[in-house]
N, C-alpha and C positions, 0 to 999 in steps of 0.2 A: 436539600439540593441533590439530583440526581446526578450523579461521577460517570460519566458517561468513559466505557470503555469500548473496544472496535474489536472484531475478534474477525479476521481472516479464515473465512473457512475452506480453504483450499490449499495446495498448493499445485508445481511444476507438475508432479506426478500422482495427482490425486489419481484414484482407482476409475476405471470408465466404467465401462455396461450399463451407464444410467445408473450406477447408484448413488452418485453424491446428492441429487434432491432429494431421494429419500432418505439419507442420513441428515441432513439439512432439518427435516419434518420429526426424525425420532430424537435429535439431540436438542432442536430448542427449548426446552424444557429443563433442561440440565442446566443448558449456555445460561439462562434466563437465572438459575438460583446460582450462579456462579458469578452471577452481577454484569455479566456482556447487553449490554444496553443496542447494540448497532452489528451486525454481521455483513461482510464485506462477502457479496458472492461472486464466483468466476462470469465470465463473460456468458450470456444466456443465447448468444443469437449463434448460429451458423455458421463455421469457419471454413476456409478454403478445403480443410481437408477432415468433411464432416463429422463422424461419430469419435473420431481422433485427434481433433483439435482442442487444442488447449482454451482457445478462444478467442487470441491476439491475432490471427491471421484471418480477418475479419470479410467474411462475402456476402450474407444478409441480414443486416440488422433487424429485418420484419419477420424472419423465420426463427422465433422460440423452440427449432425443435416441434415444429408442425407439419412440415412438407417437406417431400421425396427428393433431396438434395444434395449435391457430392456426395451420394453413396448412401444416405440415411433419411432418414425419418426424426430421430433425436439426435440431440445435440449428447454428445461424453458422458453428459452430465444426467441426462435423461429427457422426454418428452415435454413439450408443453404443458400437461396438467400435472406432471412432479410437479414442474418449475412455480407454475401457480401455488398447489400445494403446498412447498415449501414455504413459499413466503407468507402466504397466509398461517400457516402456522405459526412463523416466528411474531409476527404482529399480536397472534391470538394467545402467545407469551409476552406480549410486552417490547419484544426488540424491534429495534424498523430495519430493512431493508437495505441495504447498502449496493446499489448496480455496479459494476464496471462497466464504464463508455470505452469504444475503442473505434474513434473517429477519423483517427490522423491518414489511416490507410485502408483499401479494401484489397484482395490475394482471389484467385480463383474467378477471373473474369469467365464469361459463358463465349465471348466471340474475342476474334482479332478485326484490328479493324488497322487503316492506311493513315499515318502518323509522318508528320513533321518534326526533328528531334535534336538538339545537338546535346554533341558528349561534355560531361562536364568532368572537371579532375577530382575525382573522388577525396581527396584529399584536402580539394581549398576550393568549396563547393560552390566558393565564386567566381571564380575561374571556367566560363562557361562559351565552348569554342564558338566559334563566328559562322560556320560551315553549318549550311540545314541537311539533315540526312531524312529521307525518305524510306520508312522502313514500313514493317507490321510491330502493334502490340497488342496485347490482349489488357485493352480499358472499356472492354463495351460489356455491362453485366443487367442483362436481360429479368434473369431469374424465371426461369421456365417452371420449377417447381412451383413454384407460387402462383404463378400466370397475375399477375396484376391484383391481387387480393393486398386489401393494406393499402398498398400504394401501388400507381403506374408509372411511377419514377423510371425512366434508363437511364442508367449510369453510362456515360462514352465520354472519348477524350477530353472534351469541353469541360469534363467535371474531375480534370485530376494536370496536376503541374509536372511531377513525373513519375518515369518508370525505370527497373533497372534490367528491366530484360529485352531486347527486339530480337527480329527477322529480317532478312532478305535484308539487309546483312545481318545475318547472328552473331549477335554481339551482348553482352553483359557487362554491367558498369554502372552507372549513374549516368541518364539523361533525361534533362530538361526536353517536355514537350512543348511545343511552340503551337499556343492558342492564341487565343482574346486577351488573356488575361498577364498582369504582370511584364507587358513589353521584354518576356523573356525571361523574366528574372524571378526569383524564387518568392513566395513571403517574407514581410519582414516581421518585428517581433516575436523572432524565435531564438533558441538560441544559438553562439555564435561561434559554437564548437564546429570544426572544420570549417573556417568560415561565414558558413549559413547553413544551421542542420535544419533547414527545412526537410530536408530528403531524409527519410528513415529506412523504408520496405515496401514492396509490392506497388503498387497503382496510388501515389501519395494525392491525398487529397487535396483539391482546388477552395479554398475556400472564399475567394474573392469572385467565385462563378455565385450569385445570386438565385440562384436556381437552386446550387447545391445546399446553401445556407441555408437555404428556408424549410429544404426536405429535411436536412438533419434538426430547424426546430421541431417541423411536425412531425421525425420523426420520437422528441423526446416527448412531445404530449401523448400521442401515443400509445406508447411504453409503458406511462404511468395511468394508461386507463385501463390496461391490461393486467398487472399487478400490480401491488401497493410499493412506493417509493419513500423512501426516510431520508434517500441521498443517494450522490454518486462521486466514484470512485474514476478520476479522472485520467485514460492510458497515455503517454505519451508527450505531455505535457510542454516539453521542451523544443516538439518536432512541429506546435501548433500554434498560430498564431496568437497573440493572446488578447490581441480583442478580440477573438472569435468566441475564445471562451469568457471575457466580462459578459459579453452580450449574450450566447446563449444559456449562462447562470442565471443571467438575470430575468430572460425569461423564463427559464423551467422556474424563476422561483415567484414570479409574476403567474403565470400561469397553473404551477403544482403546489407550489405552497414554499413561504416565505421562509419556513422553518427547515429548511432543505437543510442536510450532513454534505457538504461536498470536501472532498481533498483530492488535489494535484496528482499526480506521480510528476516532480519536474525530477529528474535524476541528476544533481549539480552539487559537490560536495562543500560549495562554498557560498556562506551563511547571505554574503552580499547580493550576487547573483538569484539568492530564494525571495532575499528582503523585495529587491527591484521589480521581481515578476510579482509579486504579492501588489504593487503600488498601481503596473500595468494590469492590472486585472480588478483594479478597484477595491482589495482587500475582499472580494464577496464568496475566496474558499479560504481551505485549507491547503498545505502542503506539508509530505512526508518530508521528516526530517533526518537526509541523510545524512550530513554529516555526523547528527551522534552517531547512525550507525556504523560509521565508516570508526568512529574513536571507538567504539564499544568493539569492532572488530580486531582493531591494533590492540588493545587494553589486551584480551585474549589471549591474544597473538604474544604478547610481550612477558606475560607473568607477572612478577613479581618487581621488572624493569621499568613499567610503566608508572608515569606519577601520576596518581587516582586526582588529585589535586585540580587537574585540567579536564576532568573526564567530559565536562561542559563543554570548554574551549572551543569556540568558532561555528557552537550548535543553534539552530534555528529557536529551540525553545529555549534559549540563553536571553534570545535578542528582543522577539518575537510570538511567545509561549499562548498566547490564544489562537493565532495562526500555526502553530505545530502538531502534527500527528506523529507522536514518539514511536519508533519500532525498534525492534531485536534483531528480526533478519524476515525476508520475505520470497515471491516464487520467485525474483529473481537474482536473489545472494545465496540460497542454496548451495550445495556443492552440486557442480557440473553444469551447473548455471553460465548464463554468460557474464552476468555481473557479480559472480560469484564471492562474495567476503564473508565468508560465514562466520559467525558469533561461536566458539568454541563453549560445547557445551556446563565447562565446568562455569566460564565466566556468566551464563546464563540466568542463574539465580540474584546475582548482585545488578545483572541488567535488567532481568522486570522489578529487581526494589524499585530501580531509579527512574524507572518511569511508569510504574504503578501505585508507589503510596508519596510521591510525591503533587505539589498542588499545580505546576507549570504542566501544559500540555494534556494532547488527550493519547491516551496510549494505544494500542493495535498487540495483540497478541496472534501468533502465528500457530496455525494448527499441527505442523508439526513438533511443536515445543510444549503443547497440553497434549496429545494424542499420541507421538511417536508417528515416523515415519519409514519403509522401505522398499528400494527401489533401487533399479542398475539400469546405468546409459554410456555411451561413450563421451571420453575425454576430450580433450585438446591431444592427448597422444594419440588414439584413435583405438585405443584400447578400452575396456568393457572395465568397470567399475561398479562393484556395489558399496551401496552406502548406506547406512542405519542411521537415520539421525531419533536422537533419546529423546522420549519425553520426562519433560524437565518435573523432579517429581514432588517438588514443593511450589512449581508455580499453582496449582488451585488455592495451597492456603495463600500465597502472595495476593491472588485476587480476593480472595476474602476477608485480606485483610483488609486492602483497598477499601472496601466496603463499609466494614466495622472502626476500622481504628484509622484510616488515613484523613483524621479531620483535623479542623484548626489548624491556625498558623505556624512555618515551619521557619524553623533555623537551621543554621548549615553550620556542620563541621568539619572543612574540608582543611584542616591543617597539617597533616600527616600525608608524605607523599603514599602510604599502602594502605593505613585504617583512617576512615572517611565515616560522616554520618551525619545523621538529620534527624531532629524533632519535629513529630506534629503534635501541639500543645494539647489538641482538643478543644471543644466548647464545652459550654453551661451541661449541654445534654449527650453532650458525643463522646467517648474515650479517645486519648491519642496513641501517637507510640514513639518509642526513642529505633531507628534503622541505624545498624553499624556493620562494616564488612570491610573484609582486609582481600587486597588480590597477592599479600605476602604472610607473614607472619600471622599466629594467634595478637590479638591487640584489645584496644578498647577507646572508649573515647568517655571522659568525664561533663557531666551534663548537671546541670541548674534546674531543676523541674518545678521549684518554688513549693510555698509553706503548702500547700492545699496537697502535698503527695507525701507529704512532711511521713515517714516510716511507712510509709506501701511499699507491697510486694509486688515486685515482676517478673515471669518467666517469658521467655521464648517462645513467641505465638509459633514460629515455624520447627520447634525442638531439637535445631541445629546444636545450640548449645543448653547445657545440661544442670547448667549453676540456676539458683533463683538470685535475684539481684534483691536487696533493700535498700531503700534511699534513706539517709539520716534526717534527721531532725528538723535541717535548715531546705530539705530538698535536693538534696545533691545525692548524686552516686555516679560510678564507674560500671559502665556497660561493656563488656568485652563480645567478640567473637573469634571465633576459630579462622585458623590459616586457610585461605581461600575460601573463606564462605560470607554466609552474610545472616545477620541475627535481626529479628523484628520484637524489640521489646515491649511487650503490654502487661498492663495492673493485672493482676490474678482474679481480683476481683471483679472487673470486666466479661473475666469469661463467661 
């Protein structure tokens, strides 16, 4: 059975001048012996603010980085035949493709055009005044660069609910633009933060215009004849309606292939709120599961304070664990990020244990946590900030162990509020391991491994700690590890 792991290859501040597709092309090969099954790539299309864009401010989905557009020719990341390149190489290693969709909104319109619009209250974004104001926006997106190649799609008002910028009056805020569509009111199943976060950023998309639906299927067919797709990587989740996305899952997987990789971004730290949208959406993705991150961020944060006991509590792969995408921290918990919680990096080791060699979930590793990362932005003070974030420097063997030894049935030992731990027994033909880590003291935890281990030796596949353990006669022994770390115990004879 292949353990399918996701490897994030980017992040906020990944390096531009076009070279992440070709690093994309020279590391697959690595990623591939390292057991990364699926690679999670940045946004591939065109952003408002071309060769500089991260990818989330999103102006032509049919421009790869092909045509002379806000300022460029490639996309950050590099040209159209990186972008190919890249992905063909990772396939011709073995790993699929992993897209980011960033559907919910389009930035960088080409025209203004003459808009109907009332203010809504930013705050309780149902609350949506009665007064039509006649302004300018910019929702009309031509795409001159392209001249109609791909698609003769225009984008204009008819195809977006709102905006948060006009003219003639200039004004900034949130407002409802006043179509066809909606008798004024926003989509519903989304979520119900503020309200109704229909409204997220820039030109929010319309997706009850019929027109615009069909362009965003065809534009996912597409996409996927243009490079090879394994899955995608779903922006915004929470700002979009969610039959839009049962129904175009369902087609890209009618249409691309049944075997699609999809997971959400819904951003909502509560398990109930994931389970529900999993139900409206026909169970046919995934969803990242933040609240472990948000516990693995507090754990952190806390020391030695925290009761490791709970590190589960109220997590999607608790509830849920084949719909979970387990992660550590991502481009948007970062430091300097807006959703900023960063996973501190000493507790980083005991956090890809727990969602690397265990059997719930599929886990997501973030590229600055195998790679290292550095970079300086401003704060919330408005002050210049650098930040080093470490590469964590036993996660490689964590994932190889994954590989090697994270098989068989586990049991849990989470009795101790600081040292925690888990057996994977193994099968007939696979070795296991005994995982133990304390976020306080040196500890241990005592384990049953039965007659068949009856006086085996184990050492410390990750060399944290420095004892060999032997198990007695009946199968029993005391596995320790070190204060603030985390031990992965395998037979010697394995190795």
């Amino acid at each position: 059975m292949i353990k399918r792991t996701l490897f994030q290859f980017f992040h906020w501040y990944s390096l531009g001048d076009s070279r992440l597709w070709k690093e994309v092309a020279e590391k697959a090969s690595d990623l591939a012996d390292m057991g990364i099954t699926d690679v999670w790539l940045p946004p591939a299309y065109k952003g408002a603010s071309g060769a500089y864009s991260v990818g989330y401010d999103t102006y032509d989905l049919f421009d790869l980085g092909e045509f002379d557009q806000k300022g460029s020719k490639a996309t950050k990341y590099g040209d159209r035949v990186a972008f190919e390149a890249s992905c063909q190489a990772l396939v011709e290693h073995g790993i699929r493709p992993i897209h980011d969709v960033v559907l919910n909104h389009k930035m960088g319109a080409d025209e203004k055009e003459s808009v109907v619009v009332r203010r809504v209250d930013a705050d309780d974004r149902t609350q949506i005044a009665e007064e039509d104001v006649e302004a300018l926006a910019y929702t009309r997106f031509t795409f001159p660069g392209r001249n109609g190649k791909y698609s003769k799609f225009i984008w204009d008002k008819q195809c977006f609910s709102g905006v948060d910028l006009i003219e003639e009056p200039d004004e900034s805020g949130v407002f409802r633009l006043m179509n066809e569509y909606g008798e004024g009111q926003w989509n519903d199943e989304v979520d119900d933060e503020l309200g109704n976060f229909d409204y997220l950023m820039g030109a929010d998309v319309e997706f009850r215009n019929v027109a615009v639906y069909e362009e965003l299927k065809y534009w996912g067919r597409w996409f996927s004849e243009q490079v090879p797709v394994g899955g995608f990587r779903l922006d915004a989740a929470k700002h979009i309606p969610a039959w839009f996305f049962k129904d175009w899952v369902g087609h890209m997987r009618d249409t691309v292939g049944d075997d699609l990789f999809v997971v959400a971004e819904y951003w909502h730290p509560h398990m109930e709120t994931l389970t529900n949208y999993l139900e409206l959406v026909d169970k046919q993705l995934m969803l990242f599961d933040i609240a472990l991150h948000h516990r693995f961020h507090d754990a952190s944060k806390a020391g030695g304070d925290f009761d490791m006991r709970t590190i589960f509590d109220g997590s999607l792969v608790s509830a849920i664990p084949e719909h979970a995408v387990t992660l550590v921290d991502n481009h948007d918990t970062q430091p300097l990020q807006s959703l900023e919680a960063t996973v501190e990096p000493w507790f980083k080791p005991l956090a890809y244990a727990l969602i690397l060699l265990r059997e719930q979930g599929t886990p997501c590793v973030f590229y600055p946590d195998l790679y290292g990362a550095e970079y300086s932005d401003k704060g919330d003070d408005e002050s210049q900030h650098q930040v080093e974030m470490p590469a964590i420097g036993c996660l490689p063997k964590l994932m190889e162990a994954r590989q090697r030894f994270a098989n068989g049935p586990q049991v849990d030992q989470f009795d101790d509020p600081s040292v925690i731990g888990f057996t994977r027994h193994g099968t007939d033909t696979e070795p296991g391991c005994v995982v133990v880590m304390s976020n306080g003291a040196a500890g241990h935890i005592s384990v049953d491994l039965g007659p068949n281990h009856s006086s085996a030796l184990f050492v410390d596949f990750l060399g944290h700690h420095e004892a060999e353990v032997t198990v007695d006669d009946q199968g029993r022994a005391a596995f320790p590890t070190n204060g603030g770390s985390v031990s992965v115990w395998v037979r010697r004879d394995a190795l």
